[in-house]
N, CA and C atoms as an extended XYZ file, in Angstrom:
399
Properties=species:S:1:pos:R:3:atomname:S:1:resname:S:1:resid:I:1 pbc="F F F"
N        -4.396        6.781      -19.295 N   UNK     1
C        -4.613        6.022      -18.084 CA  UNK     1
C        -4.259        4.568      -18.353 C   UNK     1
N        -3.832        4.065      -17.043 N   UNK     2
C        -3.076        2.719      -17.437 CA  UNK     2
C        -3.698        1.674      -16.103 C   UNK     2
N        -4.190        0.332      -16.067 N   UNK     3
C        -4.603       -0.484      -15.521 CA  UNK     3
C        -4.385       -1.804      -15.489 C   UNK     3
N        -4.134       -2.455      -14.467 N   UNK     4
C        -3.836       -4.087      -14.833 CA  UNK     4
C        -5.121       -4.466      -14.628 C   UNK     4
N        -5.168       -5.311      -16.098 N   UNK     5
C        -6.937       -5.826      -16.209 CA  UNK     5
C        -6.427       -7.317      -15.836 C   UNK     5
N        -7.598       -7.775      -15.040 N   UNK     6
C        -8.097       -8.935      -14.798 CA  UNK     6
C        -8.718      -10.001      -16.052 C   UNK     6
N        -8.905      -10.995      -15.944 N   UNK     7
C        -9.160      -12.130      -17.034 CA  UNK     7
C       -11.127      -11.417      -17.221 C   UNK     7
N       -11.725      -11.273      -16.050 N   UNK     8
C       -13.345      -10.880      -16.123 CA  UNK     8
C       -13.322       -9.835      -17.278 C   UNK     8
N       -12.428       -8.939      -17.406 N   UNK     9
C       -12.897       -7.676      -17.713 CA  UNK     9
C       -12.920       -8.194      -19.683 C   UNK     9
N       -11.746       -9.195      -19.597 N   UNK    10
C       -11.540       -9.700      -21.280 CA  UNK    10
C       -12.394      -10.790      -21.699 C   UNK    10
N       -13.030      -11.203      -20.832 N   UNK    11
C       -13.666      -12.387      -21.315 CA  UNK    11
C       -15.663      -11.609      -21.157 C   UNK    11
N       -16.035      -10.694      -20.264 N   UNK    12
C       -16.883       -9.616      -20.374 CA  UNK    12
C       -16.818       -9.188      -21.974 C   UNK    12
N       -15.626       -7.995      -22.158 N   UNK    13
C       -15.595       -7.660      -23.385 CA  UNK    13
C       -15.734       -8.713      -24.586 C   UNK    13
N       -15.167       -9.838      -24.328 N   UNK    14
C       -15.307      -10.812      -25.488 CA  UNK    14
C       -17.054      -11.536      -26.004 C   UNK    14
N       -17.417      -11.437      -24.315 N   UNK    15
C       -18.721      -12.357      -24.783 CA  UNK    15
C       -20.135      -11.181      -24.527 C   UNK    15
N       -20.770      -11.102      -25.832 N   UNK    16
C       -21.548       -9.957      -25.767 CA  UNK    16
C       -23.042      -10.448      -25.360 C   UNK    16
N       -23.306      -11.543      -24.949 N   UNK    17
C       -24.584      -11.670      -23.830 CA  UNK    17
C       -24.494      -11.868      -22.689 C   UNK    17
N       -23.145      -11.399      -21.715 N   UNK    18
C       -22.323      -11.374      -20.599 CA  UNK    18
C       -23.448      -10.149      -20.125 C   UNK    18
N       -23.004      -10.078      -18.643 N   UNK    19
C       -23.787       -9.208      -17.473 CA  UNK    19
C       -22.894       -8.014      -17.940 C   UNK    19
N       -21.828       -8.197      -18.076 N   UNK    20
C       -21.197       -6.799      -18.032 CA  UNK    20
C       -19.949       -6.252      -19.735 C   UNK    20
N       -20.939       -6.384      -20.863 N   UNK    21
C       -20.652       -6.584      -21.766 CA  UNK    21
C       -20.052       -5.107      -22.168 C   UNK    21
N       -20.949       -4.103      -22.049 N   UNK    22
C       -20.832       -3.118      -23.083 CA  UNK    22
C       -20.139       -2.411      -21.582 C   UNK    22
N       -20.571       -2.415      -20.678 N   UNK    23
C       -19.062       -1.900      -19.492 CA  UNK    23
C       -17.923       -2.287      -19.916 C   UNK    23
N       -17.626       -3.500      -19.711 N   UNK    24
C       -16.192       -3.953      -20.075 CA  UNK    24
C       -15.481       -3.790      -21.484 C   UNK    24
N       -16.626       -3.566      -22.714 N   UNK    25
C       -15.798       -2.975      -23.607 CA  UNK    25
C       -15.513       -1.249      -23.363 C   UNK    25
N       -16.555       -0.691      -22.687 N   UNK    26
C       -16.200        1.111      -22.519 CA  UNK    26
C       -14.830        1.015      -22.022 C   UNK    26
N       -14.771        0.387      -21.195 N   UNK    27
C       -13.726       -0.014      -20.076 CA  UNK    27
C       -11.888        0.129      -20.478 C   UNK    27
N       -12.150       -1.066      -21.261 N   UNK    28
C       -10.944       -1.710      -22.175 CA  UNK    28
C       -10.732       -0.349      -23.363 C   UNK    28
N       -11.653        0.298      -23.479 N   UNK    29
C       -11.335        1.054      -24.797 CA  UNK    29
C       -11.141        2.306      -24.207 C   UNK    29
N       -11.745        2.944      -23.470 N   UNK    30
C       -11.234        3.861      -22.517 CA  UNK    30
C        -9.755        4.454      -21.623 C   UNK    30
N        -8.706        2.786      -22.046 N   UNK    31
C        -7.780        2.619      -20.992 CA  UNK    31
C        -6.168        3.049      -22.449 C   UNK    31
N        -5.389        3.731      -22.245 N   UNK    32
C        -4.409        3.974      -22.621 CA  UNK    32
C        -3.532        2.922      -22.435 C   UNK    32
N        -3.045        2.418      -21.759 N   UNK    33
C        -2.677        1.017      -21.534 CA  UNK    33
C        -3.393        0.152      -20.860 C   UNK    33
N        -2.876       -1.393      -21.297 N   UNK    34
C        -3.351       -2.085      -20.668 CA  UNK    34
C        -2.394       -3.317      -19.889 C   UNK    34
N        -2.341       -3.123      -18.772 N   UNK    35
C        -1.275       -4.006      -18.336 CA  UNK    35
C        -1.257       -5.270      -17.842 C   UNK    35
N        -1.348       -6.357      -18.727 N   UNK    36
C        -1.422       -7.531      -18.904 CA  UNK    36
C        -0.589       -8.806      -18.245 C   UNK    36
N        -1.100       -9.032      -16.787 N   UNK    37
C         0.257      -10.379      -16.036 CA  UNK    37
C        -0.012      -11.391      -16.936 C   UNK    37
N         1.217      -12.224      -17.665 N   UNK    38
C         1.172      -13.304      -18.005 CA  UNK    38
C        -0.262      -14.255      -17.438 C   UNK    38
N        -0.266      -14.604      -16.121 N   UNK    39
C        -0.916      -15.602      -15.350 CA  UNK    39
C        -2.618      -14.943      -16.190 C   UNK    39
N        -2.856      -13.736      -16.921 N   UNK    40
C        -4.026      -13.438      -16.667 CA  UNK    40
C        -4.314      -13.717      -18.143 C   UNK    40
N        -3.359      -14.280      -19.068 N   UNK    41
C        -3.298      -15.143      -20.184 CA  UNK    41
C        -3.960      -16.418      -20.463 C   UNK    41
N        -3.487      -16.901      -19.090 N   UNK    42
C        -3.765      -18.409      -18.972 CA  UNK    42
C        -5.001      -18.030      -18.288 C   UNK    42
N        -5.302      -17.385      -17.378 N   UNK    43
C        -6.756      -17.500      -17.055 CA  UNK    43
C        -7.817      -17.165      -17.971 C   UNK    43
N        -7.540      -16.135      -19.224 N   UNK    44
C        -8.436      -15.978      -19.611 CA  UNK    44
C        -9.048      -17.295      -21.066 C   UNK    44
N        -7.316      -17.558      -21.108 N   UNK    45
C        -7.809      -18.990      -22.132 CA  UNK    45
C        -8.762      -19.701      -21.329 C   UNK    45
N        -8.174      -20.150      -20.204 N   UNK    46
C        -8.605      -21.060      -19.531 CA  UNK    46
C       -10.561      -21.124      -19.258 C   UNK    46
N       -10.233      -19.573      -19.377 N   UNK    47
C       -12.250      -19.742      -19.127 CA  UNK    47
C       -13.096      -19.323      -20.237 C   UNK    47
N       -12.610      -19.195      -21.407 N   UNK    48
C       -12.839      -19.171      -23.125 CA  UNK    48
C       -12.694      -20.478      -23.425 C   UNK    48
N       -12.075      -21.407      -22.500 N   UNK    49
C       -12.715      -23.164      -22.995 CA  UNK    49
C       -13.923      -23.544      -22.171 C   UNK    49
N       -14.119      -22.976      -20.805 N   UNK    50
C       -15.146      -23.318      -20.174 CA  UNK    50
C       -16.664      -22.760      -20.518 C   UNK    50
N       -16.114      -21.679      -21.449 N   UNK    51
C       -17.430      -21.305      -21.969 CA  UNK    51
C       -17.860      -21.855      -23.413 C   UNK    51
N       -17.098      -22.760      -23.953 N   UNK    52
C       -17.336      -23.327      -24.969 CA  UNK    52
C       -16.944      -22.839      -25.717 C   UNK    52
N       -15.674      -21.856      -26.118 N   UNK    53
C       -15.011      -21.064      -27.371 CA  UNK    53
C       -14.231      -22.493      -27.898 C   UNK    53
N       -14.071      -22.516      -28.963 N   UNK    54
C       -13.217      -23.281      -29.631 CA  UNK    54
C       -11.219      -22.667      -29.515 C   UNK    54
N       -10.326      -23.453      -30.072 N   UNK    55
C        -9.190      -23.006      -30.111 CA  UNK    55
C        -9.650      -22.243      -31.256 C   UNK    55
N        -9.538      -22.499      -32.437 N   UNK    56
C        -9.564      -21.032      -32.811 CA  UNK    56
C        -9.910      -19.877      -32.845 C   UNK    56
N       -11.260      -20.135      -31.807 N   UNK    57
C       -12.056      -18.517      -31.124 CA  UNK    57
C       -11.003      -18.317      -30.311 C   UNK    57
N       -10.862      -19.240      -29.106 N   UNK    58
C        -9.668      -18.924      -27.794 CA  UNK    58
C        -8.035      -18.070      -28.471 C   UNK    58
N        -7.615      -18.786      -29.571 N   UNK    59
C        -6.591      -18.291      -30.261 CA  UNK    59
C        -6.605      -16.367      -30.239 C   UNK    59
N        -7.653      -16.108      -31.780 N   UNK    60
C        -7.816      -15.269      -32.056 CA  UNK    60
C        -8.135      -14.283      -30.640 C   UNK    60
N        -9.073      -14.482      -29.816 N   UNK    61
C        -8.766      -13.734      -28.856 CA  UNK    61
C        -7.907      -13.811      -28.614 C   UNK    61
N        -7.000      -14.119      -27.916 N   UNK    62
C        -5.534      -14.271      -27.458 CA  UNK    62
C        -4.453      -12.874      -27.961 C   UNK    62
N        -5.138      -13.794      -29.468 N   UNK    63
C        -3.982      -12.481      -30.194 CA  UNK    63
C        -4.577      -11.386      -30.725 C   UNK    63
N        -5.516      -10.568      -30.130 N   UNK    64
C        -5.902       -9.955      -30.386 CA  UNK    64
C        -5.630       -9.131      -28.499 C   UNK    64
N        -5.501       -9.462      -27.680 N   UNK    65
C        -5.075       -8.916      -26.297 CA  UNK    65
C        -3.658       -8.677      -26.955 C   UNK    65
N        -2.532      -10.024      -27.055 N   UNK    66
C        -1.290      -10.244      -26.785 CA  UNK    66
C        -1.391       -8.629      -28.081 C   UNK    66
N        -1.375       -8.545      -29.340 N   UNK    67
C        -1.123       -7.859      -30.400 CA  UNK    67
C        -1.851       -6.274      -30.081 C   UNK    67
N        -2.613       -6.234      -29.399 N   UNK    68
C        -3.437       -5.030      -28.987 CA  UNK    68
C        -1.975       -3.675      -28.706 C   UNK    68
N        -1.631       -2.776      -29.837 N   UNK    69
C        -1.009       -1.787      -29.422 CA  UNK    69
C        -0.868       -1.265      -27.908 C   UNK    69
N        -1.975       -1.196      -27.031 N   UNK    70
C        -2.192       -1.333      -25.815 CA  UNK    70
C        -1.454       -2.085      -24.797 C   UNK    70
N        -1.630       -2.909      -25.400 N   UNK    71
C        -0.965       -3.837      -24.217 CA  UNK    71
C         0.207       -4.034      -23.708 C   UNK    71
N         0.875       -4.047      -22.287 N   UNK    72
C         1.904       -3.806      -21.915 CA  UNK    72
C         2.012       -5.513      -21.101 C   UNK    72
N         2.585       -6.680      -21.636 N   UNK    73
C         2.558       -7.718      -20.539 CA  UNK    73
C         3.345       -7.696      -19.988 C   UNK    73
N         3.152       -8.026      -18.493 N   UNK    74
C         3.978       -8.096      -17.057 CA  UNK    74
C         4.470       -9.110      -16.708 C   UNK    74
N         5.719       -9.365      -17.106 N   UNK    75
C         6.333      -10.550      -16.608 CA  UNK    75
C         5.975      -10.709      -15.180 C   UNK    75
N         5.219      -11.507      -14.461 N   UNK    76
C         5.062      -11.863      -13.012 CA  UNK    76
C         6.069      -12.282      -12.303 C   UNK    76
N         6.933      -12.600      -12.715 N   UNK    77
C         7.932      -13.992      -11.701 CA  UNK    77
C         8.635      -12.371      -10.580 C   UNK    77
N         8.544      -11.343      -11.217 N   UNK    78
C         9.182      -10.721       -9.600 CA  UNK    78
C         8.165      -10.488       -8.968 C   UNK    78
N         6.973      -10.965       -9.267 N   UNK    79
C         5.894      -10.494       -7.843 CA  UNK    79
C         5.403      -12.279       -7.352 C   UNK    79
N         6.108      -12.838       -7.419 N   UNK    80
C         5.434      -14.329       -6.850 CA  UNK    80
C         5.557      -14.602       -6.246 C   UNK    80
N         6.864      -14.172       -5.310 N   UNK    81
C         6.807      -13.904       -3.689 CA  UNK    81
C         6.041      -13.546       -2.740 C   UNK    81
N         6.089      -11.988       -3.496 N   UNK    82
C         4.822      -10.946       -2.980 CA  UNK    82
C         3.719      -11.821       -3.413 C   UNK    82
N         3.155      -12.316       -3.980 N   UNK    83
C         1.979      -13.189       -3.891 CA  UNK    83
C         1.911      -13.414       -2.667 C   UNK    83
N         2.717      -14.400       -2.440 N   UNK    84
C         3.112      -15.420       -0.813 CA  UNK    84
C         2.564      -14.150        0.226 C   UNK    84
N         3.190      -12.874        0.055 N   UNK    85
C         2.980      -12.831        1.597 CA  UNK    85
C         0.917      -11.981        1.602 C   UNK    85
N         0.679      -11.617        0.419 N   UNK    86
C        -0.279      -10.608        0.557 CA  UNK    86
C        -1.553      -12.264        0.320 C   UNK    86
N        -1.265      -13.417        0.258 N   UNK    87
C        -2.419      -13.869        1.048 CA  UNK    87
C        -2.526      -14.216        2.341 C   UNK    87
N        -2.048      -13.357        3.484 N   UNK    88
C        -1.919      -13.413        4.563 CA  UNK    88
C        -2.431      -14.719        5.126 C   UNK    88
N        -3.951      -15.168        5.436 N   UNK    89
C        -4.645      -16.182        5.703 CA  UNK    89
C        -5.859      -17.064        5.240 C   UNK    89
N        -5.283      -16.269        3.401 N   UNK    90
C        -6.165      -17.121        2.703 CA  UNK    90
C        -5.817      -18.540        2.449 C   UNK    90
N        -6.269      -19.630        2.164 N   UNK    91
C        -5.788      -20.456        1.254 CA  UNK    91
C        -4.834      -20.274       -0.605 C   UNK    91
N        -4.116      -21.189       -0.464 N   UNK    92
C        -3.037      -20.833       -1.732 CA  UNK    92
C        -4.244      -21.008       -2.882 C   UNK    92
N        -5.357      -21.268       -3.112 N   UNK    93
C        -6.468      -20.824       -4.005 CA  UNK    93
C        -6.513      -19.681       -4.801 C   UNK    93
N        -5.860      -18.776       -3.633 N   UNK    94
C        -6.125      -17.247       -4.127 CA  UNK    94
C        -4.637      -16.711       -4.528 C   UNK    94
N        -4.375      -17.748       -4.338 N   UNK    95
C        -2.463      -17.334       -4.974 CA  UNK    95
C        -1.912      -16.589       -6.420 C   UNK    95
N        -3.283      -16.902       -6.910 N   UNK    96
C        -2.944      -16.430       -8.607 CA  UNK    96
C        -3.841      -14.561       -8.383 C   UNK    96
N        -4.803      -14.801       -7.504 N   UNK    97
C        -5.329      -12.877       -7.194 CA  UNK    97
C        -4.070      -12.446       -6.761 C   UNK    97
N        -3.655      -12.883       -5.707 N   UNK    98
C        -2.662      -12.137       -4.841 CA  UNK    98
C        -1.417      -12.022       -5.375 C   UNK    98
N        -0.781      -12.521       -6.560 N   UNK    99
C         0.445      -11.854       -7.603 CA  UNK    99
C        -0.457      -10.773       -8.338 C   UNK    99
N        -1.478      -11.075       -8.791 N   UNK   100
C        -2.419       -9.811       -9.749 CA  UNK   100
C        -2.283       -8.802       -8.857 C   UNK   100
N        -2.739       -8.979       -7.377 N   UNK   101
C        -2.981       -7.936       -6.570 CA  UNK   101
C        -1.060       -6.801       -6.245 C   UNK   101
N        -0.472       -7.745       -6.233 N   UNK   102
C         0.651       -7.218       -5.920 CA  UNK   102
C         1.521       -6.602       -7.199 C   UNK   102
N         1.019       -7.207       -8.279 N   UNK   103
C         1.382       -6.239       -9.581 CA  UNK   103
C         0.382       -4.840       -9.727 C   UNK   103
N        -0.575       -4.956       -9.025 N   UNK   104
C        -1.534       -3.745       -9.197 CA  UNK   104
C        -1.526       -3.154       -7.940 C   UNK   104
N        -0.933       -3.389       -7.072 N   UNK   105
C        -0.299       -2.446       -6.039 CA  UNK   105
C         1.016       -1.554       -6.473 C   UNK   105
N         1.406       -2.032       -7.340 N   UNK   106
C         2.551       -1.079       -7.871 CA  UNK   106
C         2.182       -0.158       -8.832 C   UNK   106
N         1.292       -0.894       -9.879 N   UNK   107
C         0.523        0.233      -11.218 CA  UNK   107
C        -0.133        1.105      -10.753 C   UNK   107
N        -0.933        0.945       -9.486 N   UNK   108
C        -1.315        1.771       -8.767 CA  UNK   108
C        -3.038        1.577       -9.180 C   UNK   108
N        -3.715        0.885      -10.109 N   UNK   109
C        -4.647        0.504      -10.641 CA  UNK   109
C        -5.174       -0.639      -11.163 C   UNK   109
N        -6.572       -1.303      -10.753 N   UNK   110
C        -6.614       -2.454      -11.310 CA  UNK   110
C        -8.193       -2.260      -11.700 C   UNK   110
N        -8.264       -2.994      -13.217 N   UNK   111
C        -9.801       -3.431      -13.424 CA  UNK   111
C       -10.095       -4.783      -13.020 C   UNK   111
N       -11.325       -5.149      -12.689 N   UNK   112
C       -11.554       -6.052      -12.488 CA  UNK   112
C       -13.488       -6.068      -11.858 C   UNK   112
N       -14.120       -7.170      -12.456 N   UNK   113
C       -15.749       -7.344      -11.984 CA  UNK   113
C       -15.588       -8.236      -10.024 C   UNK   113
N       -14.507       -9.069      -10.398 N   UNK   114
C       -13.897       -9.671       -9.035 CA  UNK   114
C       -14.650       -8.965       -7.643 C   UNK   114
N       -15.789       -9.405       -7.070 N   UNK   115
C       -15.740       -8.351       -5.936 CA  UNK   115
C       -14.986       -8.810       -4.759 C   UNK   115
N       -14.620      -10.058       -4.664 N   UNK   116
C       -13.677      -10.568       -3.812 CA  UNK   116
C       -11.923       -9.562       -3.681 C   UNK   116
N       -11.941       -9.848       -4.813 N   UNK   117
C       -10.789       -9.251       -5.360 CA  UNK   117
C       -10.340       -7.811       -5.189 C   UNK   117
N       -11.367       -7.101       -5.702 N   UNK   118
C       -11.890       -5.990       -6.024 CA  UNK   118
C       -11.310       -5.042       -4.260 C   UNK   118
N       -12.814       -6.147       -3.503 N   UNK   119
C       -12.593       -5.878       -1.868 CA  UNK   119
C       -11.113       -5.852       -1.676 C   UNK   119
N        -9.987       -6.635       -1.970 N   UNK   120
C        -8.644       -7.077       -1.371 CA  UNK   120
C        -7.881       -5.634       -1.826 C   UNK   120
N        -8.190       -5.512       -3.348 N   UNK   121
C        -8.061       -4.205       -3.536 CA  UNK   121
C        -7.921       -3.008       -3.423 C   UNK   121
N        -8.969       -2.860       -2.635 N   UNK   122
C        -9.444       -1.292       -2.178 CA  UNK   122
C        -8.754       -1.349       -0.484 C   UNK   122
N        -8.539       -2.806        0.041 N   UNK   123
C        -7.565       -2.570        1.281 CA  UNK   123
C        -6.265       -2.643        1.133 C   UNK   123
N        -5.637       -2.545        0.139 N   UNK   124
C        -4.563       -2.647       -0.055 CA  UNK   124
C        -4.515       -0.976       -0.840 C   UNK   124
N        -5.140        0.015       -1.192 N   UNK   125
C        -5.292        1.196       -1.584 CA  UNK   125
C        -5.193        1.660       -2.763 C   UNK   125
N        -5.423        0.289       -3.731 N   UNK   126
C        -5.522        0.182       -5.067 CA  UNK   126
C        -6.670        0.781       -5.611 C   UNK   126
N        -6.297        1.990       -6.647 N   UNK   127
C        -7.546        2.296       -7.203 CA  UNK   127
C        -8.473        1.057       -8.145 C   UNK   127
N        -9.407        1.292       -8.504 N   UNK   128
C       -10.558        0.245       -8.989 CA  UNK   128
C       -11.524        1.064      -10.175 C   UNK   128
N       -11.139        0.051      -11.701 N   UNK   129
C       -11.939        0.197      -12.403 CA  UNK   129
C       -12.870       -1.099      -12.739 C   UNK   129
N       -14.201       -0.847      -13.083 N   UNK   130
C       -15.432        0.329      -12.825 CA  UNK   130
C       -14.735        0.775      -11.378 C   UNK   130
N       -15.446        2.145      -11.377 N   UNK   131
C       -15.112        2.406      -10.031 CA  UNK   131
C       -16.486        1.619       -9.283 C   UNK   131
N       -17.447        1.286       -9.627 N   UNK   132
C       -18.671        0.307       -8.828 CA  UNK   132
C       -19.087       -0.579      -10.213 C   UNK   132
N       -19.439       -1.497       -9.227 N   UNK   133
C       -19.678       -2.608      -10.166 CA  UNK   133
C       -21.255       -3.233       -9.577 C   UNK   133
């Protein structure tokens, strides 16, 4: 089984006094691939500094996704269009979900704790791991 994971589900698995710790590792370890958008690189550094990881914690995670046999990364730049149109009347805020969303409209699967997201998801007819959160 193959899924485009969201930045929640790696930064969950990473931090083990998180709400959804030992889910998100079943999760991640459970998954035959893992299909990784660039953009969900930078988000997940990005919030491994806000939680106070150092660069060389932020690093080592890093390369431990990027190096993960698993992992399949998704060049984004052909879905950044499709971004554009699938935030119909959101604000460009949500511009970085809505390329995730439109790469996981094609995989046909997405993880993610996101219930915003999650919601955009399930109307767009994307399956959803957890299946409840």
């Amino acid at each position: 089984m193959e899924a485009v994971i969201d930045a929640n589900v790696f930064i969950y698995a990473a931090v083990e006094d998180s709400q959804h710790h030992e889910s998100a590792l079943e999760l991640i370890h459970s998954l035959d691939r893992w299909l990784v958008p660039i953009i969900i690189l930078y988000e997940t550094v990005w919030n491994f500094r806000k939680l106070g990881f150092g660069t060389d914690e932020a690093r080592e995670l890093a390369e431990q996704i990027l190096f993960d046999p698993r992992t399949s990364l998704v060049d984004d730049r052909k879905y950044l269009l499709e971004g554009f149109e699938l935030l119909k009347s959101l604000s460009l805020k949500h511009y970085d979900d809505s390329v995730i969303l439109a790469i996981a409209k094609e995989a046909g699967t997405l993880a993610s704790y996101d219930k915003k997201l999650r919601k955009r998801a399930k109307k767009l007819g994307i399956d959803l791991l957890p299946e409840v959160v």
